[in-house]
CHARMM-style PDB file with segment names, atoms N, HN, CA, C and O in Angstrom:
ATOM      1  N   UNK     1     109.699  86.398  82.597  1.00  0.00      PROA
ATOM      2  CA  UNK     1     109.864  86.556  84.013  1.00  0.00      PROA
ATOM      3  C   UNK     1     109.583  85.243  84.741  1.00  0.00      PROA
ATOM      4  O   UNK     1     110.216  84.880  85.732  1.00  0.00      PROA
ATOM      5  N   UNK     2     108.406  84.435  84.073  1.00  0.00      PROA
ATOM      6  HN  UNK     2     107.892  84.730  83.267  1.00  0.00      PROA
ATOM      7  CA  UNK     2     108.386  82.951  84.711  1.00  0.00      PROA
ATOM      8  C   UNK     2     109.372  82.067  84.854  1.00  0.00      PROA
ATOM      9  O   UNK     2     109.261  81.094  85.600  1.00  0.00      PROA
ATOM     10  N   UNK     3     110.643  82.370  84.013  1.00  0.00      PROA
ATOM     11  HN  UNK     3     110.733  83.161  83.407  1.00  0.00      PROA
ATOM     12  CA  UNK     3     111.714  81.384  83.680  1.00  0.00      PROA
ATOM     13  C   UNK     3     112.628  82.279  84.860  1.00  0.00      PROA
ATOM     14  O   UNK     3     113.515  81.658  85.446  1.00  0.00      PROA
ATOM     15  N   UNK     4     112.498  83.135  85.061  1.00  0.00      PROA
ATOM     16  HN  UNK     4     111.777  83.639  84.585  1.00  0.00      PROA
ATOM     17  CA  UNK     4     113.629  83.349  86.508  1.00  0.00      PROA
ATOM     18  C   UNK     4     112.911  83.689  87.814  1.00  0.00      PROA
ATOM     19  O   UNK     4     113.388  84.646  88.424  1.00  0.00      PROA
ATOM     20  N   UNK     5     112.033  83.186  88.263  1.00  0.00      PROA
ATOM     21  HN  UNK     5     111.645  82.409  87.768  1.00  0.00      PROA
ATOM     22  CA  UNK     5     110.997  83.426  89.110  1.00  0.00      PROA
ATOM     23  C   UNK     5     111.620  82.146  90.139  1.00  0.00      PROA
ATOM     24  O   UNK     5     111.712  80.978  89.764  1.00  0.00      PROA
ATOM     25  N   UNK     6     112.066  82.707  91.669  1.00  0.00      PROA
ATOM     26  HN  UNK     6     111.991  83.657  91.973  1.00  0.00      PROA
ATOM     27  CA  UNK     6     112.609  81.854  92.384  1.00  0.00      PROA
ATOM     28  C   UNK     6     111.793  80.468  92.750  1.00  0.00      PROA
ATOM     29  O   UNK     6     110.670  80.262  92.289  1.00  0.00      PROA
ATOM     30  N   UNK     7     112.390  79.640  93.526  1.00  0.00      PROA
ATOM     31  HN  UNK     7     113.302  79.808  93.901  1.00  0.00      PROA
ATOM     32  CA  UNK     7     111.491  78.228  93.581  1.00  0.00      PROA
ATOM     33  C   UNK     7     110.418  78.975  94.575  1.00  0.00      PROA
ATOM     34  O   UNK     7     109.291  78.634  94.216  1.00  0.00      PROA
ATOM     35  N   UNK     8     110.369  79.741  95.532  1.00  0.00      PROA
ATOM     36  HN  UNK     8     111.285  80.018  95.824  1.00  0.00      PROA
ATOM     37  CA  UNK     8     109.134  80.218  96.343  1.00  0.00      PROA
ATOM     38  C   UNK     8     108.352  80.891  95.945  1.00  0.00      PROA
ATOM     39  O   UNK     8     107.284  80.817  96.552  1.00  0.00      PROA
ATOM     40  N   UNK     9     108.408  81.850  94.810  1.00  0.00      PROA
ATOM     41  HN  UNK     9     109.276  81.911  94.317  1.00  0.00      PROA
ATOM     42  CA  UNK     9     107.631  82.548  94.256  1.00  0.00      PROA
ATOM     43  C   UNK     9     106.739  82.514  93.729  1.00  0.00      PROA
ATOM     44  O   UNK     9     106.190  83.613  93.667  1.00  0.00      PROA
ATOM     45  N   UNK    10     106.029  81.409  93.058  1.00  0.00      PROA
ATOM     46  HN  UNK    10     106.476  80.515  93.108  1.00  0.00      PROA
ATOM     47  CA  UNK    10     104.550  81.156  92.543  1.00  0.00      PROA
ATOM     48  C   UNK    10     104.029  80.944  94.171  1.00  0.00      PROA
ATOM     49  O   UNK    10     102.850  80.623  94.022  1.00  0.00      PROA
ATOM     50  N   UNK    11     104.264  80.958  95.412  1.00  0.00      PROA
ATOM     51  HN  UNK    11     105.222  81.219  95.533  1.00  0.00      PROA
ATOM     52  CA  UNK    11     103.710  80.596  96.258  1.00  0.00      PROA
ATOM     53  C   UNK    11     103.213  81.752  96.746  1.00  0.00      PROA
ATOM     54  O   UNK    11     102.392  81.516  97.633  1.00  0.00      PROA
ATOM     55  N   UNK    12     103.408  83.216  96.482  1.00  0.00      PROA
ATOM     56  HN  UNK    12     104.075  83.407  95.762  1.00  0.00      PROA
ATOM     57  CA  UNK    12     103.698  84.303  97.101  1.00  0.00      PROA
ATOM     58  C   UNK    12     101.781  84.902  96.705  1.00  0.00      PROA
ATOM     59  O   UNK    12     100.770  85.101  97.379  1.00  0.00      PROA
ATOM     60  N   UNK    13     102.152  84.984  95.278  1.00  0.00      PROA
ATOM     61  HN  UNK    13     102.972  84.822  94.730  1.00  0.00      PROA
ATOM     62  CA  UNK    13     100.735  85.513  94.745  1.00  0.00      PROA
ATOM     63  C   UNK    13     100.186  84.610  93.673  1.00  0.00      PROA
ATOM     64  O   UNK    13     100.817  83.859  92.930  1.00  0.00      PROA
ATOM     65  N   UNK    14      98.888  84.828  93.735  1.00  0.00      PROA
ATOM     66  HN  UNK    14      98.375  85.439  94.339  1.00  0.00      PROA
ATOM     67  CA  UNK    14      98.371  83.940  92.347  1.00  0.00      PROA
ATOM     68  C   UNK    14      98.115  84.962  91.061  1.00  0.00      PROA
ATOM     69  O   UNK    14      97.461  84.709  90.050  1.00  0.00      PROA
ATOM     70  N   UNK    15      98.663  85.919  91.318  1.00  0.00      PROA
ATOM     71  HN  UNK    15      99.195  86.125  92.140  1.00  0.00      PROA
ATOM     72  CA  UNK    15      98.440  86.889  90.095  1.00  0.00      PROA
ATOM     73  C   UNK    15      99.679  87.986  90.478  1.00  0.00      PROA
ATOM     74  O   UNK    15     100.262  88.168  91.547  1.00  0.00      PROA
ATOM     75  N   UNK    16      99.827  88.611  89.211  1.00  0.00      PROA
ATOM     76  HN  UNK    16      99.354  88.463  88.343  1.00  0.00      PROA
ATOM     77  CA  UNK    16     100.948  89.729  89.476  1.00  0.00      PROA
ATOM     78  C   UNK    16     100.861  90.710  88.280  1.00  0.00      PROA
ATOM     79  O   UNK    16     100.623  90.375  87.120  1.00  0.00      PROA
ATOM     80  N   UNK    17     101.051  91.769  88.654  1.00  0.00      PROA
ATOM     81  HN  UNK    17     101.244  92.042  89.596  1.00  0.00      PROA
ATOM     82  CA  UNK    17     101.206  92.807  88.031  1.00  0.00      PROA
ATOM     83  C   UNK    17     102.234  93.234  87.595  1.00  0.00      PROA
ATOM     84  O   UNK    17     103.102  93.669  88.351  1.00  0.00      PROA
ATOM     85  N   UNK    18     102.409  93.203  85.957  1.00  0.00      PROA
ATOM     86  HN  UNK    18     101.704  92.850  85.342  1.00  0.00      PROA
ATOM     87  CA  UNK    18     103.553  93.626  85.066  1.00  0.00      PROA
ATOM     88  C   UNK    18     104.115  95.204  84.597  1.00  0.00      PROA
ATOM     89  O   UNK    18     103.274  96.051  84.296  1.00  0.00      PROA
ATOM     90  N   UNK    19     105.118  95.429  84.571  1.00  0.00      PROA
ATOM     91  HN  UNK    19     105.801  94.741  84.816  1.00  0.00      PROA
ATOM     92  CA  UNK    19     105.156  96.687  84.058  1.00  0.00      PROA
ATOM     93  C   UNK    19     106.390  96.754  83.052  1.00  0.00      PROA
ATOM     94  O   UNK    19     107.378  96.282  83.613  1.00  0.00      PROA
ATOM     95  N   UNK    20     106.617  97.102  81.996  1.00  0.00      PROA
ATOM     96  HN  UNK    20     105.814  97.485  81.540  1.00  0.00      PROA
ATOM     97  CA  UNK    20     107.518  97.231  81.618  1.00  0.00      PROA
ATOM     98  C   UNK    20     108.425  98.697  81.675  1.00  0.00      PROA
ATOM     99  O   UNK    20     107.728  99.414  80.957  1.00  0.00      PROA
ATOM    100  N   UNK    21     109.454  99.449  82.072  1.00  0.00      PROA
ATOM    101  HN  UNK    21     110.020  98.867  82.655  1.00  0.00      PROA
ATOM    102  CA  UNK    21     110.160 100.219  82.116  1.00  0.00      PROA
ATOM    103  C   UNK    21     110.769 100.698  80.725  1.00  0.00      PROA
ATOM    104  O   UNK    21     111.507  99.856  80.213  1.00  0.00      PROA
ATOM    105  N   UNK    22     110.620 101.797  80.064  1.00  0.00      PROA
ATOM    106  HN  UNK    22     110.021 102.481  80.480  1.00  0.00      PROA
ATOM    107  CA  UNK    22     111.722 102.006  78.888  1.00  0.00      PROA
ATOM    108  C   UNK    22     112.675 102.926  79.507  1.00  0.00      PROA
ATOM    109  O   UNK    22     112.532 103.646  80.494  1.00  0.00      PROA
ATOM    110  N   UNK    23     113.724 102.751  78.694  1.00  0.00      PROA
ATOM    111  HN  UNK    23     113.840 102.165  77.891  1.00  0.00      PROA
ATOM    112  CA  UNK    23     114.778 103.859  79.187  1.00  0.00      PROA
ATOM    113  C   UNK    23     114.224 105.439  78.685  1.00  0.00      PROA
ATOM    114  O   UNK    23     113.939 105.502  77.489  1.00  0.00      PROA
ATOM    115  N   UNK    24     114.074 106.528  79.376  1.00  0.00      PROA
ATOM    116  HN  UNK    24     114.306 106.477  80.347  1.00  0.00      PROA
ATOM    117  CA  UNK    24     113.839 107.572  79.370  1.00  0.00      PROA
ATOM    118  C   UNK    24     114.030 108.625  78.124  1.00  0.00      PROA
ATOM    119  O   UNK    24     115.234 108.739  78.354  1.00  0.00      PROA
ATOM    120  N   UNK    25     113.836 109.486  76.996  1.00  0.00      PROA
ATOM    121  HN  UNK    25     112.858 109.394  76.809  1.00  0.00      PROA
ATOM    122  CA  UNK    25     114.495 109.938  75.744  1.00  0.00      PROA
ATOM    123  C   UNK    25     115.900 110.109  76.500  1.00  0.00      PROA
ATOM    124  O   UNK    25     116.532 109.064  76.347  1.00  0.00      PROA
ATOM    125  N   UNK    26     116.590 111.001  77.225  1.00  0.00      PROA
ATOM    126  HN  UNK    26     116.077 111.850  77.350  1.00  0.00      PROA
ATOM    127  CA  UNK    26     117.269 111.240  77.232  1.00  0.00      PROA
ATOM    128  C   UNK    26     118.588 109.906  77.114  1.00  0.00      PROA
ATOM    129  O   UNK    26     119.347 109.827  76.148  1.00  0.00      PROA
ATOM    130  N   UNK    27     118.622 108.938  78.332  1.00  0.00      PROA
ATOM    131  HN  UNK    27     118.006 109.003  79.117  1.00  0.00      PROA
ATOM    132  CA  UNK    27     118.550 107.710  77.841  1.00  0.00      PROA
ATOM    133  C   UNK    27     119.023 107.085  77.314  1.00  0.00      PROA
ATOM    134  O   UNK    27     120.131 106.564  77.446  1.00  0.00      PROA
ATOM    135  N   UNK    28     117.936 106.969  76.281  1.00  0.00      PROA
ATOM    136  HN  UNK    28     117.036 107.391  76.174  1.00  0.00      PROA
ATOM    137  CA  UNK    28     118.214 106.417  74.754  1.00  0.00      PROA
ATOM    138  C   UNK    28     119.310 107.149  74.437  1.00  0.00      PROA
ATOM    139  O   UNK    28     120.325 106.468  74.287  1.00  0.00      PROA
ATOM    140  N   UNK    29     119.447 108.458  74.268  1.00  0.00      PROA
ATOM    141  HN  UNK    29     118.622 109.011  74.390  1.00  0.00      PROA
ATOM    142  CA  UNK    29     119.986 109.379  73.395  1.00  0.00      PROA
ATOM    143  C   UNK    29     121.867 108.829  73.637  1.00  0.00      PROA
ATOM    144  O   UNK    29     122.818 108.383  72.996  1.00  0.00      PROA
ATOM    145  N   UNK    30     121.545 109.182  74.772  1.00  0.00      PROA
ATOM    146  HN  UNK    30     120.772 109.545  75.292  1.00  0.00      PROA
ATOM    147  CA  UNK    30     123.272 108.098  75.403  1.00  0.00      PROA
ATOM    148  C   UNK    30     123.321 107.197  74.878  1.00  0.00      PROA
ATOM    149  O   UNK    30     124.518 107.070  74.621  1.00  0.00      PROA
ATOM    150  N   UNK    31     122.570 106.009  74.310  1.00  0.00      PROA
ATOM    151  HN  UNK    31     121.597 106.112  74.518  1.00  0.00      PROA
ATOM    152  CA  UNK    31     122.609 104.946  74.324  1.00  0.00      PROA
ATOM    153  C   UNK    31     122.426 104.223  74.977  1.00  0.00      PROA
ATOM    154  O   UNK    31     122.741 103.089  74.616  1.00  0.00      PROA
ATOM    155  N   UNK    32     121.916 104.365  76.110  1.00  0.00      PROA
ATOM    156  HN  UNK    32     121.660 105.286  76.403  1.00  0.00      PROA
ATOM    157  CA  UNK    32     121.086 103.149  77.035  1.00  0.00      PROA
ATOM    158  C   UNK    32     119.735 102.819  76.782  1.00  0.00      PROA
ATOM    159  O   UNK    32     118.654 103.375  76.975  1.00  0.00      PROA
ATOM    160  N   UNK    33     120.124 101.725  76.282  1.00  0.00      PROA
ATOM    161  HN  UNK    33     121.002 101.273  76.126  1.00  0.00      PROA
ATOM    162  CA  UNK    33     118.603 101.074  75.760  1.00  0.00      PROA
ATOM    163  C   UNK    33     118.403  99.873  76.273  1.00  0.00      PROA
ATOM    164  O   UNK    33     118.099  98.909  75.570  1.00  0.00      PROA
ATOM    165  N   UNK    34     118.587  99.800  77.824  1.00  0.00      PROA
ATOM    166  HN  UNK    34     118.834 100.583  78.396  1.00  0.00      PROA
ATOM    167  CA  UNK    34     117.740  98.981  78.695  1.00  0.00      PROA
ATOM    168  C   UNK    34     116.008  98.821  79.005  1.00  0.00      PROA
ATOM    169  O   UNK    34     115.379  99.654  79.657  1.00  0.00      PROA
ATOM    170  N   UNK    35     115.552  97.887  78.547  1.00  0.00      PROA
ATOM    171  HN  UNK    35     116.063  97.211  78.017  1.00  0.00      PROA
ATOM    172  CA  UNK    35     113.738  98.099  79.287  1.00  0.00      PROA
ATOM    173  C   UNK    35     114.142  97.060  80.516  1.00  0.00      PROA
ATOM    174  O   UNK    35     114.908  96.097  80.503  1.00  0.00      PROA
ATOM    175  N   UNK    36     113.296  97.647  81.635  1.00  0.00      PROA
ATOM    176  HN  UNK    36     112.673  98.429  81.645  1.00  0.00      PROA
ATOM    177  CA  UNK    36     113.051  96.959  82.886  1.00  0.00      PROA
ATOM    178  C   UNK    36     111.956  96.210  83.318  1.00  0.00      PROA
ATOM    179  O   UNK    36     110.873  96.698  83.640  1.00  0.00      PROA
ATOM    180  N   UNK    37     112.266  94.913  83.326  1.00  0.00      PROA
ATOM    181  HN  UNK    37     113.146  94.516  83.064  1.00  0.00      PROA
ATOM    182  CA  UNK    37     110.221  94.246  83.650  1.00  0.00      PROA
ATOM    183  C   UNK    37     110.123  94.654  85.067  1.00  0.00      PROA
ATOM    184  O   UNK    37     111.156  94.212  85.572  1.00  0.00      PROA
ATOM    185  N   UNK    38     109.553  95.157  85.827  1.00  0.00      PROA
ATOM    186  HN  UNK    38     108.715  95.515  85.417  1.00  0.00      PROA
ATOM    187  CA  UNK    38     108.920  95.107  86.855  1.00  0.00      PROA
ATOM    188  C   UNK    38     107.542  94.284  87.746  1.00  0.00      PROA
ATOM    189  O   UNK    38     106.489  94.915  87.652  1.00  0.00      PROA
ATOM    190  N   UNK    39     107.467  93.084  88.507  1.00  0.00      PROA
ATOM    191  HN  UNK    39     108.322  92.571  88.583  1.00  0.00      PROA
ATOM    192  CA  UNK    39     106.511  93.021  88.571  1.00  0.00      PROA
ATOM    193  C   UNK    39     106.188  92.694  90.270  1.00  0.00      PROA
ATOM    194  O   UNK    39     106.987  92.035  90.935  1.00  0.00      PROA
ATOM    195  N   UNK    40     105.177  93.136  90.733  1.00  0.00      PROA
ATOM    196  HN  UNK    40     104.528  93.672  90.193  1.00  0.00      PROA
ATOM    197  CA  UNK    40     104.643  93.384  91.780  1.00  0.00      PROA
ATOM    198  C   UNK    40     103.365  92.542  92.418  1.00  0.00      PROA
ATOM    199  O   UNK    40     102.241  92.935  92.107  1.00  0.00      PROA
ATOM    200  N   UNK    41     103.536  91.044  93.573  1.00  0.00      PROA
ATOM    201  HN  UNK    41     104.449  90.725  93.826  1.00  0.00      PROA
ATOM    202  CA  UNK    41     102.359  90.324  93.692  1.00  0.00      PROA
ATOM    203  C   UNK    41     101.140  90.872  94.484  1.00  0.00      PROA
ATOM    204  O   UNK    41     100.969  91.469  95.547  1.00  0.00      PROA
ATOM    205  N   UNK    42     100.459  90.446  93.588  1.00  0.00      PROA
ATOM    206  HN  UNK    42     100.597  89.961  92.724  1.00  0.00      PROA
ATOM    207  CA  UNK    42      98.986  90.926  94.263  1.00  0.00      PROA
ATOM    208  C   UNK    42      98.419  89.928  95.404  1.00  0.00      PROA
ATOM    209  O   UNK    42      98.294  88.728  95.159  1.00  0.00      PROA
ATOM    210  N   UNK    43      98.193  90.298  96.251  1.00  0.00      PROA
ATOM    211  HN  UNK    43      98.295  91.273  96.450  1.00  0.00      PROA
ATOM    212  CA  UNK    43      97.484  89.265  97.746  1.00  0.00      PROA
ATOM    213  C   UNK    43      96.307  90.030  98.126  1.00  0.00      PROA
ATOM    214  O   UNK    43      95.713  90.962  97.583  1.00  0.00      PROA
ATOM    215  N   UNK    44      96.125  89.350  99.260  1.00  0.00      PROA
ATOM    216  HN  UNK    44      96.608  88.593  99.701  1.00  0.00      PROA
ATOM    217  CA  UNK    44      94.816  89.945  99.600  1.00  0.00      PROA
ATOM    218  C   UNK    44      94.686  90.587 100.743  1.00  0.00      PROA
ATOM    219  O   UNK    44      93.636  90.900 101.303  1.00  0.00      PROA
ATOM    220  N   UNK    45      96.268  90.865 101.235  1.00  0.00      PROA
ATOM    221  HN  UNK    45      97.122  90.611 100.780  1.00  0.00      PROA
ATOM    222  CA  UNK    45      96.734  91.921 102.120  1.00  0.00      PROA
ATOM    223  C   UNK    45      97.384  93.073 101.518  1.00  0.00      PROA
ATOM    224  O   UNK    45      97.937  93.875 102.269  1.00  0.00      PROA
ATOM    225  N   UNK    46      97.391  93.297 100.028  1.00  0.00      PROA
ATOM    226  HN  UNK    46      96.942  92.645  99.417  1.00  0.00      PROA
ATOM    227  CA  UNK    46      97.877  94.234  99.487  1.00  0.00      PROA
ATOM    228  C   UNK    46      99.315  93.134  98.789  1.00  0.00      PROA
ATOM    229  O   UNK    46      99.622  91.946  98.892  1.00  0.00      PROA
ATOM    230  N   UNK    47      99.969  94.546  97.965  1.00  0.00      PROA
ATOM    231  HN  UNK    47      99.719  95.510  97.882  1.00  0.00      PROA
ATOM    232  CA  UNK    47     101.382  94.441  97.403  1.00  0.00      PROA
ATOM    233  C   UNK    47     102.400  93.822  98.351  1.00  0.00      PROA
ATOM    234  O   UNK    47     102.379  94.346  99.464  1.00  0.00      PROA
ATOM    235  N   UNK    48     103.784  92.289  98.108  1.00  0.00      PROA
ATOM    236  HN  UNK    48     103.801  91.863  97.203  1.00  0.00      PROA
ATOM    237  CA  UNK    48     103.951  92.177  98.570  1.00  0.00      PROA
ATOM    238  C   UNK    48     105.567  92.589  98.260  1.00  0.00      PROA
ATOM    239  O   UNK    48     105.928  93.022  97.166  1.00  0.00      PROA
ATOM    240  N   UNK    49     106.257  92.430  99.132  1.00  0.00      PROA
ATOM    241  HN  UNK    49     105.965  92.078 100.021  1.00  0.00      PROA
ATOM    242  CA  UNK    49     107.451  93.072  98.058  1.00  0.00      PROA
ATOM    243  C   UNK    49     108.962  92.248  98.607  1.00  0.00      PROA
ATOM    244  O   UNK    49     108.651  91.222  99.212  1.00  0.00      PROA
ATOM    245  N   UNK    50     110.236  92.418  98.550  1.00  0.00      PROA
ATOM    246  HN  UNK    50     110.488  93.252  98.058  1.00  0.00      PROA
ATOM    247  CA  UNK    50     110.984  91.840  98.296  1.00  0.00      PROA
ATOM    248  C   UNK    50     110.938  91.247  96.961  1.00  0.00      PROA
ATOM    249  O   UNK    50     110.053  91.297  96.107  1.00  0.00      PROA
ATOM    250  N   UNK    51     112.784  90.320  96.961  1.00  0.00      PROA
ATOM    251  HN  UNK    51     113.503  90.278  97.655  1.00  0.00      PROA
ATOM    252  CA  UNK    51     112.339  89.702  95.608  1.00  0.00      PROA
ATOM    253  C   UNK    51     111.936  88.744  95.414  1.00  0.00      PROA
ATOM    254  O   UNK    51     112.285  87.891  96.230  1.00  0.00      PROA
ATOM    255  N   UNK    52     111.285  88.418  94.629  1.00  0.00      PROA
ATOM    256  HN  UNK    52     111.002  89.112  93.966  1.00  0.00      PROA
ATOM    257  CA  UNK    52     110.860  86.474  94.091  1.00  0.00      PROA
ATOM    258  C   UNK    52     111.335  86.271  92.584  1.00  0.00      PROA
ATOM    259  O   UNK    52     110.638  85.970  91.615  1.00  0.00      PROA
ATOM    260  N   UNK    53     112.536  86.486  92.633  1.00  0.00      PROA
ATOM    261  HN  UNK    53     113.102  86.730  93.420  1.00  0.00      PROA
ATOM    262  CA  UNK    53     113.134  86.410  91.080  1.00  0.00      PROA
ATOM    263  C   UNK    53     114.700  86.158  91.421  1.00  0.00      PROA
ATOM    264  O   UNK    53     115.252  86.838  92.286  1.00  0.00      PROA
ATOM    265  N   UNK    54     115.220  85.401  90.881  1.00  0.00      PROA
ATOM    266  HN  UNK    54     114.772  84.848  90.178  1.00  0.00      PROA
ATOM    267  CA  UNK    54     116.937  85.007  90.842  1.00  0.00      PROA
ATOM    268  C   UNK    54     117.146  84.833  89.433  1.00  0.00      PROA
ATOM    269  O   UNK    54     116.543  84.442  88.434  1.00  0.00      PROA
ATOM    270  N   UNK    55     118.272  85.297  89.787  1.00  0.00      PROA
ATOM    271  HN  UNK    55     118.762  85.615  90.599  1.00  0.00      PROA
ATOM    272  CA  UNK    55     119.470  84.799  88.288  1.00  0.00      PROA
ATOM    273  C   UNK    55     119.127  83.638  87.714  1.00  0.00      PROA
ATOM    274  O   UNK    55     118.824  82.924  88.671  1.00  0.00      PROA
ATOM    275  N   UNK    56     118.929  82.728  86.270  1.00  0.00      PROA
ATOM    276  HN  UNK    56     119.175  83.308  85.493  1.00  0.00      PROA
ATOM    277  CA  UNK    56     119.104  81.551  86.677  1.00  0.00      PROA
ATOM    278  C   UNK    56     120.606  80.907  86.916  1.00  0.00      PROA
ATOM    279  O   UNK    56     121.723  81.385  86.716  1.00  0.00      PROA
ATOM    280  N   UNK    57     120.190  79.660  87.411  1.00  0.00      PROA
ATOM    281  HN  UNK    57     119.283  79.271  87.573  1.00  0.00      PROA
ATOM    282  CA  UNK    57     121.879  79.091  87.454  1.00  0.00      PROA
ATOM    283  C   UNK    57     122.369  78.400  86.382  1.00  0.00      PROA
ATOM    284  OT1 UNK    57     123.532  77.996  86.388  1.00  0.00      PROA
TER     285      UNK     57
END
């Protein structure tokens, strides 16, 4: 997630909270076997949100 983390985004939080997503049994069973990183910056006004992650180029 550090390698697509926009140029503003280490500025946002100094820590962040990870989550990883699996695709659901059912899901899988289709064949979608996507996992989703999720992660969410921690401040000291709470969760901040929008994104701080791009494509790279």
């Amino acid at each position: 997630m550090a390698a697509a983390m926009a140029p503003n985004g280490r500025d946002v939080a100094d820590e962040w909270n990870v989550d990883i997503l699996p695709p659901t049994a059912p899901e899988w069973e289709k064949g979608l076997c996507v996992f989703r990183c999720v992660a969410a910056a921690v401040s000291e006004d709470g969760q901040k949100t929008g994104s701080q992650f791009a494509l790279p180029e």
